[in-house]
Structure formats: C-alpha cells, structure tokens
KEPA-563148 format. One record per residue (C-alpha): z, y, x; chain; residue number from 1. Coordinates in pm, 1 decimal. Layout:
         w         v         u  mol  seq
         Z         Y         X    A  NUM
...
//
This chain:
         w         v         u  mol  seq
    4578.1   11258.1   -3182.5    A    1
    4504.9   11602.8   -3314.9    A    2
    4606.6   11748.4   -3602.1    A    3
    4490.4   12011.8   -3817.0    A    4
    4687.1   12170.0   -4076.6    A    5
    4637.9   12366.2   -4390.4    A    6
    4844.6   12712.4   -4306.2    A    7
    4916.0   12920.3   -4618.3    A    8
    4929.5   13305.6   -4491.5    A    9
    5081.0   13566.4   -4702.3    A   10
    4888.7   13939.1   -4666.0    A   11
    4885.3   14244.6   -4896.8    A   12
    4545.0   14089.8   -5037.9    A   13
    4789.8   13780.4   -5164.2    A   14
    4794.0   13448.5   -5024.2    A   15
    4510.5   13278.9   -4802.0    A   16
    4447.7   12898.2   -4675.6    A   17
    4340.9   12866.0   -4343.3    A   18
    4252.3   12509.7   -4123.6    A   19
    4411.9   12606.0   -3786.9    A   20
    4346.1   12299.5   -3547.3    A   21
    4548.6   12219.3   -3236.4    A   22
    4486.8   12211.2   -2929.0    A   23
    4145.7   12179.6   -2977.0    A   24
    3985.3   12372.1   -3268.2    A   25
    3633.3   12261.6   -3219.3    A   26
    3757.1   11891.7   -3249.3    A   27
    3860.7   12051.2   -3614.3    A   28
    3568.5   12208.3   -3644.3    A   29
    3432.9   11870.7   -3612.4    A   30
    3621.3   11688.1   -3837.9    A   31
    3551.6   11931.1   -4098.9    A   32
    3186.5   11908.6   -4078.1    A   33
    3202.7   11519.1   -4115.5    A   34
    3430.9   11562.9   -4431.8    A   35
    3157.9   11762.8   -4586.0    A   36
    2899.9   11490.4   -4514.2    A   37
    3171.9   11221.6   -4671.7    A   38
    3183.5   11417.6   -4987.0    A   39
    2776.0   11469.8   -5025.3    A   40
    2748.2   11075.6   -4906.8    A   41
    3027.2   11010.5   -5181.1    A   42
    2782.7   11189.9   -5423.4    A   43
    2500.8   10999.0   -5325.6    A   44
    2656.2   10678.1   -5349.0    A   45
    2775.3   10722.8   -5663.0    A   46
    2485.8   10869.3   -5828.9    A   47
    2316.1   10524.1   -5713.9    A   48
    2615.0   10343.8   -5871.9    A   49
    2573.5   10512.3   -6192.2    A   50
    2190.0   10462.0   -6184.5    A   51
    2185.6   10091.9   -6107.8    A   52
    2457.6   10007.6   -6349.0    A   53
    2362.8   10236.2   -6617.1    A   54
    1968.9   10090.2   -6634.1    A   55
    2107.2    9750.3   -6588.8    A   56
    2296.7    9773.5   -6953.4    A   57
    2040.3    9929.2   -7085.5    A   58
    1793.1    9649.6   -7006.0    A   59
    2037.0    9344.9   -6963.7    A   60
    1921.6    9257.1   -7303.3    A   61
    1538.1    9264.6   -7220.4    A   62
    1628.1    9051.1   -6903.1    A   63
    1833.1    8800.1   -7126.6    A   64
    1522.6    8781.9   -7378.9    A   65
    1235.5    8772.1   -7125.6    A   66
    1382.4    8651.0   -6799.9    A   67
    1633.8    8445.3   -6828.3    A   68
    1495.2    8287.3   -7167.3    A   69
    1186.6    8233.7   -6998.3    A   70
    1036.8    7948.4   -6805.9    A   71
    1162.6    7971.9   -6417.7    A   72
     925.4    8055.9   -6141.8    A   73
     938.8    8152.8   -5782.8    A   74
     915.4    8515.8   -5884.9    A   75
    1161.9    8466.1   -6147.6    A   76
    1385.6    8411.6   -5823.8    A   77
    1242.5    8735.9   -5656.3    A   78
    1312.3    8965.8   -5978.9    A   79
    1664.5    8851.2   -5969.4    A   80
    1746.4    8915.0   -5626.9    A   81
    1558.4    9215.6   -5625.1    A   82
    1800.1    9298.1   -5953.6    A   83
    2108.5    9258.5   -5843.8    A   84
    2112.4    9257.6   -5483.6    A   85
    2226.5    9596.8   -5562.4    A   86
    2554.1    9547.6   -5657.2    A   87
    2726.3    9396.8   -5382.4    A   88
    2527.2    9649.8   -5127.9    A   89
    2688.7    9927.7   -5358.9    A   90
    3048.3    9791.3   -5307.5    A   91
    2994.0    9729.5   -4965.3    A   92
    2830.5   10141.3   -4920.1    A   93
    3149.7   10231.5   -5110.9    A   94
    3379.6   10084.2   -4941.9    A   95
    3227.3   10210.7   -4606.9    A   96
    3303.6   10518.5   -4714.6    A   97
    3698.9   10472.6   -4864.6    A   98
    3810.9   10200.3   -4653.8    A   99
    4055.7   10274.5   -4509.2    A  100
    4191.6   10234.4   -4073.3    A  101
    3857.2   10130.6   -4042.5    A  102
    3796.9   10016.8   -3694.5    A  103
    3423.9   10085.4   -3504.3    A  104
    3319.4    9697.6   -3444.6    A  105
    3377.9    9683.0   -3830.8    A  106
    3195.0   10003.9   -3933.4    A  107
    2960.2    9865.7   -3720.6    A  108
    2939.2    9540.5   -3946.0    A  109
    2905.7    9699.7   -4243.9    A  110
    2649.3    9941.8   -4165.3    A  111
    2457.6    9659.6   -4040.0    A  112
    2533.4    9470.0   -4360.1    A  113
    2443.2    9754.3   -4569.1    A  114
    2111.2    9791.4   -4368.7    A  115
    2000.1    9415.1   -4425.5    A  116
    2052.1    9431.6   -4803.8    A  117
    1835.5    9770.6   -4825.6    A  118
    1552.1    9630.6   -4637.7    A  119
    1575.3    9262.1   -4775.5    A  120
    1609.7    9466.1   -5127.7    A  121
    1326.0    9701.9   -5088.6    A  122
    1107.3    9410.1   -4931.3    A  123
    1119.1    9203.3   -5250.8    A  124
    1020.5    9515.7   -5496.0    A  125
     733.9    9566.6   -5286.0    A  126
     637.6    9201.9   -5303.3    A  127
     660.1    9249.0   -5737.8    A  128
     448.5    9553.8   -5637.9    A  129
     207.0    9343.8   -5452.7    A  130
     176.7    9094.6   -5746.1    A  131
     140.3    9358.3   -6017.4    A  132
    -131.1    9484.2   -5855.4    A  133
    -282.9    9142.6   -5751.5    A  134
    -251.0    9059.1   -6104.9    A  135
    -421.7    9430.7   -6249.3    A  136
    -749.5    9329.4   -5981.9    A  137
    -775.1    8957.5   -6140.2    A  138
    -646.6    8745.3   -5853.2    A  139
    -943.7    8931.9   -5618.8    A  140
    -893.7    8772.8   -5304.8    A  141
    -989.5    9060.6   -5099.8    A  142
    -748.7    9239.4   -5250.2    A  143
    -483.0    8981.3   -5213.8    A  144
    -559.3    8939.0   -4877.8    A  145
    -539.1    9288.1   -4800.5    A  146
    -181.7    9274.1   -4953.9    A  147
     -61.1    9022.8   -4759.3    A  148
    -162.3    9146.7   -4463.8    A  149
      15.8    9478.7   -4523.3    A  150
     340.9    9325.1   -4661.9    A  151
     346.7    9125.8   -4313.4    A  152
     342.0    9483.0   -4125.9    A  153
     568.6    9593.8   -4318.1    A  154
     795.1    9268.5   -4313.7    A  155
     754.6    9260.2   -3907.3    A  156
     812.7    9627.8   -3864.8    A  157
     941.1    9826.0   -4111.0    A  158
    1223.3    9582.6   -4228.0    A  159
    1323.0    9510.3   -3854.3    A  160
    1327.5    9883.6   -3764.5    A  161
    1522.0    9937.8   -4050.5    A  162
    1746.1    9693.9   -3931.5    A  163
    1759.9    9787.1   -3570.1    A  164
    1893.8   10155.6   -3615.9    A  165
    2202.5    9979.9   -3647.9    A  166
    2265.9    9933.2   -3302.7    A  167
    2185.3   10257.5   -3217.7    A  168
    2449.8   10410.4   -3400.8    A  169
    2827.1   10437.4   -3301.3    A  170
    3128.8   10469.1   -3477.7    A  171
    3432.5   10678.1   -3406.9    A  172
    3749.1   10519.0   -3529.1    A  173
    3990.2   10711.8   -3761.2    A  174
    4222.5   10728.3   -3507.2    A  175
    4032.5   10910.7   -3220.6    A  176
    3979.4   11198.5   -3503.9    A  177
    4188.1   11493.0   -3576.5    A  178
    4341.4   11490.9   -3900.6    A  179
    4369.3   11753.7   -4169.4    A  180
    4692.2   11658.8   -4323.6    A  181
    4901.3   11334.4   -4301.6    A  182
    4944.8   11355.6   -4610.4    A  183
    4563.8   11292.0   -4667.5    A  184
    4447.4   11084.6   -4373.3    A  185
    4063.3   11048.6   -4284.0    A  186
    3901.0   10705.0   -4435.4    A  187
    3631.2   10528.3   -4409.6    A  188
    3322.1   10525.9   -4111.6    A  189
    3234.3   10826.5   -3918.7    A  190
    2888.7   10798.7   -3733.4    A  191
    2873.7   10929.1   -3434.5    A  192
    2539.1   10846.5   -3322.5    A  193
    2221.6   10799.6   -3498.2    A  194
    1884.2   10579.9   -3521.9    A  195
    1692.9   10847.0   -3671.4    A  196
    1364.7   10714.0   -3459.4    A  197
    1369.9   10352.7   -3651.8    A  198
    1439.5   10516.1   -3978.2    A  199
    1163.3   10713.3   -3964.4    A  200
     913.8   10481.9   -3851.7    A  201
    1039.1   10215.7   -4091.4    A  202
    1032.8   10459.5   -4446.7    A  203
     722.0   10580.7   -4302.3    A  204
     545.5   10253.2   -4282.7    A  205
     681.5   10205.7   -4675.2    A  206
     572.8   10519.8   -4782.5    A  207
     195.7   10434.4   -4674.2    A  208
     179.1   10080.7   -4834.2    A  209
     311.3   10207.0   -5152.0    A  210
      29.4   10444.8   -5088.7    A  211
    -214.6   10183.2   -5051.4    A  212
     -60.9    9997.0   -5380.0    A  213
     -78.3   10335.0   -5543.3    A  214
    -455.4   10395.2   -5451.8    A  215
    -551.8   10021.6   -5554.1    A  216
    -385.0   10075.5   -5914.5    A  217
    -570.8   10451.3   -5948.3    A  218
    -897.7   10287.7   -5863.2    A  219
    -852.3   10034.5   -6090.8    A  220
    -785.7   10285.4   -6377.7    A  221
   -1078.7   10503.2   -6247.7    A  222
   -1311.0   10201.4   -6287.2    A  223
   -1207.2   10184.9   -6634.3    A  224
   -1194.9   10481.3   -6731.8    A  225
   -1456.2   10497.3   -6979.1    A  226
   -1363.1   10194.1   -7170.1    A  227
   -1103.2   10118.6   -7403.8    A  228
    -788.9    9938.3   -7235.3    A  229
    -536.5    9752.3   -7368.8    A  230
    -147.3    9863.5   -7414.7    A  231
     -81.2    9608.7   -7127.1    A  232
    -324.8    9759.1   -6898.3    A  233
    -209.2   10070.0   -6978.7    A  234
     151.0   10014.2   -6919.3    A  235
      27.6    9873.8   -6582.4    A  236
    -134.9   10202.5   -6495.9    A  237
     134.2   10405.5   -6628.5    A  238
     428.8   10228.0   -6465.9    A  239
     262.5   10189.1   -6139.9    A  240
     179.7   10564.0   -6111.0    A  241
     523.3   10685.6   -6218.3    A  242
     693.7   10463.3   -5963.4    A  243
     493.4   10537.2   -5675.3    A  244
     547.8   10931.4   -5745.6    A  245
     930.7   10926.2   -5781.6    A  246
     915.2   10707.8   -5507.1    A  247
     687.5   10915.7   -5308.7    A  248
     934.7   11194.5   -5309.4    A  249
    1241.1   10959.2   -5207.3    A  250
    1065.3   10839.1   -4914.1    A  251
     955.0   11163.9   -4774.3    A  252
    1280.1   11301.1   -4848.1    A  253
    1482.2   11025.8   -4634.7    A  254
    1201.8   11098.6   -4333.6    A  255
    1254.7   11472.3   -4341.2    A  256
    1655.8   11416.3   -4402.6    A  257
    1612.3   11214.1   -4080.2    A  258
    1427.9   11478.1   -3850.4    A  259
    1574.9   11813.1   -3978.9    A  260
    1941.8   11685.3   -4130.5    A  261
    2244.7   11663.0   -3835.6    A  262
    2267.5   11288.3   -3753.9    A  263
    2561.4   11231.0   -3983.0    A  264
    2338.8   11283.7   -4292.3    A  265
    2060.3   11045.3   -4144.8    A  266
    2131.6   10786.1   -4429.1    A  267
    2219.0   11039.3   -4690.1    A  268
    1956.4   10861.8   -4906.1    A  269
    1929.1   10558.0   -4853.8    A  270
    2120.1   10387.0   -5113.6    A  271
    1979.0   10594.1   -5394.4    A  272
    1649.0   10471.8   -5289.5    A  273
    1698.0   10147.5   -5274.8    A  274
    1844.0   10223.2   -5642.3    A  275
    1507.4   10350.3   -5733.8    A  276
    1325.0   10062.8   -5627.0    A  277
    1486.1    9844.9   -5836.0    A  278
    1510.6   10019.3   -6114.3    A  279
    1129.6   10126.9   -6120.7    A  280
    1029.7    9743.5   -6078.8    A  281
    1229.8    9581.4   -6288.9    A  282
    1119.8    9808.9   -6559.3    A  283
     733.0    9782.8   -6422.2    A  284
     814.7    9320.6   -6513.4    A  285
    1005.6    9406.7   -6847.8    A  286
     757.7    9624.4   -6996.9    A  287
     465.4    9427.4   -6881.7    A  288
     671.2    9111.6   -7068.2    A  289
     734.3    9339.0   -7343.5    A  290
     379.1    9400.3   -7409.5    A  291
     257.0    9082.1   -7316.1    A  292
     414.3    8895.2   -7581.9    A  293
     198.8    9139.5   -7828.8    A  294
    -133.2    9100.0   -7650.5    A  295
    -355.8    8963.9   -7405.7    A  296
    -425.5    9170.4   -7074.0    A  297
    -805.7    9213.7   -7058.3    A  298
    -969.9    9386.0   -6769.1    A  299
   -1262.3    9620.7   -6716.9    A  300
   -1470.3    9304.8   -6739.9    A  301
   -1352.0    9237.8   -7121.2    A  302
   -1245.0    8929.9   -6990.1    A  303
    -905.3    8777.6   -7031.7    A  304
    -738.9    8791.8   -6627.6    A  305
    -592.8    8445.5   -6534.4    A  306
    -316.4    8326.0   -6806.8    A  307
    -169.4    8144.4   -6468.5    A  308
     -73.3    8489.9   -6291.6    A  309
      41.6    8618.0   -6640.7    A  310
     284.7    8343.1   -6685.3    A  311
     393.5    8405.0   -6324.4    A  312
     436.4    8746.0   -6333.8    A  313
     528.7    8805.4   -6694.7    A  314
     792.5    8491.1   -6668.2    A  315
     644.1    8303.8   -6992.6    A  316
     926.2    8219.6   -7247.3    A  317
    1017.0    7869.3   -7296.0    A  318
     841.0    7825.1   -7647.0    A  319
     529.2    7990.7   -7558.6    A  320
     431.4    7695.4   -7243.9    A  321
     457.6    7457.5   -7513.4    A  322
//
C-alpha cells in the first residue's frame, strides 16, 4: 500500500505542510484529487439532507391535516412514497460516502441501490406531475394520452438508463489506495469508472418531459389569460412554473456536470435533485389541498373540472366524502 504523509518543513519563511507521497507520487496525486470530490459530494449530500428534512417539518403538519386525515387513494400511496423514499436513499448516499473498509462488490451495491431509489423516486413525482396537469386540462383525453405515452418513454428508458450506469462504473477498494495518514484512513466508495453516457441520456429524456408538462401548464394559463381564475388555478399555474424552472436548472446542471466534470463528480448532483423533486411536488399536492378546501377549481370554461379527479388528486378529507 502507499502512503502519503503530511511533512512539516521548517524554512526562514516559518513552517510549511507538504503531502510527499511514496514511491509513487502521482498515486498521491490521485488520492488527493478524489478527497476533494469526497468533501464537495459530502456537501452535496448534506445540503439534500438538510433540504428534505427541513421542508418535511415544515409541512409534516399539512401532510397530517390533508393526507393522512384524508380519505386513501392510489395516489395517496404515490405521494407517500414519493415523500419519504428520500430518507432511506439519504442514509444509504451517506453512508456510501463514510462507511468505512468498504469493499468494491459492496460499493457496487449501494450505488446500485442508491440509483434505483432516485429513479423509482423521481418516476413517481413525475407521475403527480402528470396528474396535476391532467387534472388543470379537465381529464382531456388527448392530453392524458399524450402523458401516458411520455411517462412510458421515460419509464422504459430514462429510469433503466439511469439504472444501468451502475454497471458501468467500478470501484477501487480502500485498500488498493494510498493513504494520507493512518491516523485518518480513506472511507467510503471511490469510483473509478463512470456511466456518464446513461446519465446523460436518462436526465436528458426528464428534462424534455418536464418540458412538455411545463408547456401544457403555460398553454393552459395562456388560454386563460384574459379571464379571471380562481386561487386554485392559480396556485396550479404558479407551482407548476416554479418547479419546472428550479428544476430546469438541476437537470441541465447534472448533464453538463456529466460531460465537462472528471468522472468522479459524474453524480455530484444527483441526490440534491432528487431532493428537489420531492420537495417541489409535495408542495405542488399540499397547496392545491390547501386551497381546495376554500374553493372550487373552475376552468377557462367557468365550469367546475371533475370533483372525481379533485378528490383523487387533492386526497378529500374524511368528513368532506360524507
């Protein structure tokens, strides 16, 4: 194994630290370079962390009200696993990064572990997505259809190529690595190889159906723009906007991270946009409940859209199905 060591010199300029690596200092060199990307993937990780479980206290009492006081519904099952699928990808990111003698078959696991919840976890927003704009077009079928046909290219392609970049990547074990003190040894996964091609394709394909979902709710607010909408509608416009925009930037920032970034930094990202996705949805059902217990949603029509997708979507509360 190779060691590099922290060497205090003493000059007339006073005392300087210097990494001297032996035999090899490029395998230093090396090591160094992935302990950078540790401490910026450390950052991002825990920036998602704080994100995820900061908005969840600050709506768990909105979700208690509206959700879980509410009558049950398939998509009450799909805005609780979209919720807090979250938490047990974060432990699993975090301790991918702190574990510690970490072998490569099981680096190997939990990258692909971590890659499954991201993709089954950004599936299901897009799927609340889908509905909230299904619901803001009145249960159109052509627009419904057109939904489901893009959610199954994404779910057959984008999900699976998310997936697959897994293999492509391998793992160095701790072990095989120079070490900068043994007093501090190296923890967690080091990536050696990258499946920047499947990201790419796969946050790609995302990024244009949340385009598509984006263009769908602005047409729908151009149409009625000359007529007086109600709070509902608006929040519907306003929510969908402002998710697709910070969302927007996330996903072009994960495909650019991928072609320009060294391979090491290839999933920089990911995790805080999976954070994001949740976060933006679950507030896009809680303030449509919110507002929907004040009003009716009424469309460019003036009529009143179907109370059936309403009670679906907005999770109706036990008293008011009576």
């Amino acid at each position: 194994m190779q060691r590099c060591f922290l060497v205090r010199e003493h000059g007339h300029s006073g005392i300087r630290s210097n990494y001297t690596c032996n035999p090899e200092k490029q395998g230093c060199a090396v090591v160094l370079r992935l302990s950078v990307s540790r401490v910026l993937s450390l950052w991002a990780y825990a920036d998602a962390a704080n994100d995820t479980v900061y908005d969840h206290l600050c709506t768990l009492a909105d979700e208690v009200e509206f959700v879980w006081g509410g009558s049950w519904s398939p998509l009450t099952v799909v805005f609780l696993l979209n919720r807090y699928v979250a938490f047990p990808n974060i432990c699993i990111a975090i301790y991918y990064q702190l574990g510690s003698d970490l072998s490569a078959p099981t680096c190997s696991g939990l990258h692909g572990a971590i890659a499954r919840l991201i993709s089954g976890g950004v599936y299901l927003s897009e799927i609340i997505l889908c509905l909230r704009t299904y619901a803001l077009w009145g249960k159109s079928k052509r627009v419904g259809c057109a939904l489901v046909g893009m959610a199954i290219v994404v779910g057959a392609i984008a999900c699976p190529f998310l997936i697959k970049g897994n293999p492509s990547v391998q793992f160095a074990p701790t072990t095989s690595l120079p070490v900068i003190s043994t007093e501090s040894p190296l923890r967690g996964c080091f990536a050696t190889g990258s499946g920047d091609p499947p990201y790419i394709i796969s946050w790609s394909l995302i990024l244009a159906f949340e385009t598509a979902i984006a263009g769908l709710t602005l047409a729908k607010a151009l149409q009625n723009s000359r007529r007086t909408v109600s709070p509902l509608l608006f929040i519907l416009y306003r929510d969908g906007i402002a998710a697709y925009l910070i969302l927007l930037v996330l996903s072009i920032s994960n495909v650019l991270v991928a072609v320009l970034a060294p391979h090491e930094y290839t999933k920089l990202l990911l995790l805080i946009q999976h954070a994001f996705h949740v976060i933006l949805t679950s507030h896009i059902v809680l303030n449509i409940r919110r507002e929907a217990v004040n009003g009716a949603i009424v469309d460019v029509s003036g009529k009143e859209i179907g109370r059936s997708v309403l009670e679906l979507f907005t999770f109706s509360r036990k008293e008011d199905s009576g």
